[in-house]
Steps between C-alpha positions, in 0.01 A plus 500: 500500500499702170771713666746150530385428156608841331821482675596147396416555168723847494742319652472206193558761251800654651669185529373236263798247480499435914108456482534247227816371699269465851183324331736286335653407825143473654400242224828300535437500887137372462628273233759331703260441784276313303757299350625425840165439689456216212813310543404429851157424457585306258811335667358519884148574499405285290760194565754347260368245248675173684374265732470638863641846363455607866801360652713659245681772602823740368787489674747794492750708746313798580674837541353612813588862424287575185317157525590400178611117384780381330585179285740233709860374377533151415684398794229698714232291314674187565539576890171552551367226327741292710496640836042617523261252658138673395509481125401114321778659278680816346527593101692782356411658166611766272362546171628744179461465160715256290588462143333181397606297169337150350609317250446730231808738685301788516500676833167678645449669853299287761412582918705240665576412853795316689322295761664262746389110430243528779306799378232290355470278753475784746209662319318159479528467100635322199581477120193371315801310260804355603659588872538683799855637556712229703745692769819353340380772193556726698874438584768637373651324170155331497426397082280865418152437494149705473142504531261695276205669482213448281600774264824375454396144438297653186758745402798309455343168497179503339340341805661158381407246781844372484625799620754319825818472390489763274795763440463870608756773480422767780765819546735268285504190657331158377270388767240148499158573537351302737184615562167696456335707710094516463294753348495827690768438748698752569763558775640747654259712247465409126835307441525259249823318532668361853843417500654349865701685695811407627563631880803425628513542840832448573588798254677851722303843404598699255334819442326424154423150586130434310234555757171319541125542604430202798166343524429254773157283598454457887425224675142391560478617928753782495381862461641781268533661831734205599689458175585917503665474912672175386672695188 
């Protein structure tokens, strides 16, 4: 009513800094639900751009309290991926950026993720030059290797074909390329640099131990339904 409307507006003028402060909230609010609402359409809705994206799922202790998830220690990764029945297999991920130096020394900034050797296989995919990660990369002492991203491969390499083999420095240590990912691939969002990840699993807990994200692709018969009780 005009009545509401005159008193909101006084009310404005007497206090201008909360009103600003409460429609700036408001648009953050809205904001935030959008940007939310698009991740899992995108992610969920939608499906994951790998083959038979359906039986991929995220696995993660849930806090039943707040219902929130958490990332998993190595030696909880491990476990699992030893000990579960439902899942073809289990990857763990974490990604961050890294300092990233060719041959001219020069570091730049690049979106990189620590995958176990599997993760590719999991999701169905594969470099379009060079190889796959073997699972003895992924071992500790194993010689440091990497696989890049199309961005990358132009960036520090000029898209030269003969790109395996090829030196990279990453955080400070000299890595072998040894492959390429294709155009557009992207995983877990827009990385463009995998490095394997070594999970020891016979390693105690220690309270900043490096956490990871677990992935895992169940078997053709069993059920999410089935996969969740058996976790």
């Amino acid at each position: 009513s005009m009545t509401d409307f005159r008193l909101t507006a006084r009310m404005i003028a007497r206090q201008p800094g909360m009103a600003a402060l409460a429609v700036l909230a408001l648009a953050l609010g809205i904001g935030l639900t959008t940007t939310m609402f698009s991740i899992v359409n995108g992610a969920i809705i939608r499906g994951l751009p790998f083959p038979e994206s359906e039986r991929i799922y995220h696995v993660a202790p849930l806090n039943t309290a707040d219902r929130r998830d958490a990332r998993s220690h190595p030696h909880t990764v491990a476990e699992l991926a030893r000990r579960q029945r439902s899942f073809e297999q289990l990857a763990a991920f974490r990604a961050e950026m890294a300092n990233v130096a060719g041959a001219d020394g020069i570091p730049e900034r690049y979106r990189a993720a620590w995958i176990t050797p599997n993760t590719l296989r999991l999701l169905k995919t594969a470099p379009a030059i060079g190889r796959d990660f073997r699972d003895d990369d992924g071992r500790p002492g194993a010689a440091p290797v990497a696989i890049i991203g199309q961005r990358v491969w132009q960036e520090r390499f000029d898209g030269a074909p003969a790109v395996v083999g090829q030196p990279l420095r990453i955080n400070g240590v000299l890595v072998t390329v040894v492959g390429v990912m294709p155009q557009r691939f992207g995983f877990p969002q827009s990385e463009e640099l995998w490095i394997p990840a070594a999970i020891d699993s016979s390693a105690a807990q220690v309270a900043n131990e490096t956490t990871y994200e677990v992935i895992g692709r169940l078997k053709d018969g069993v059920s999410r339904e089935q996969g969740a009780a058996e976790l």
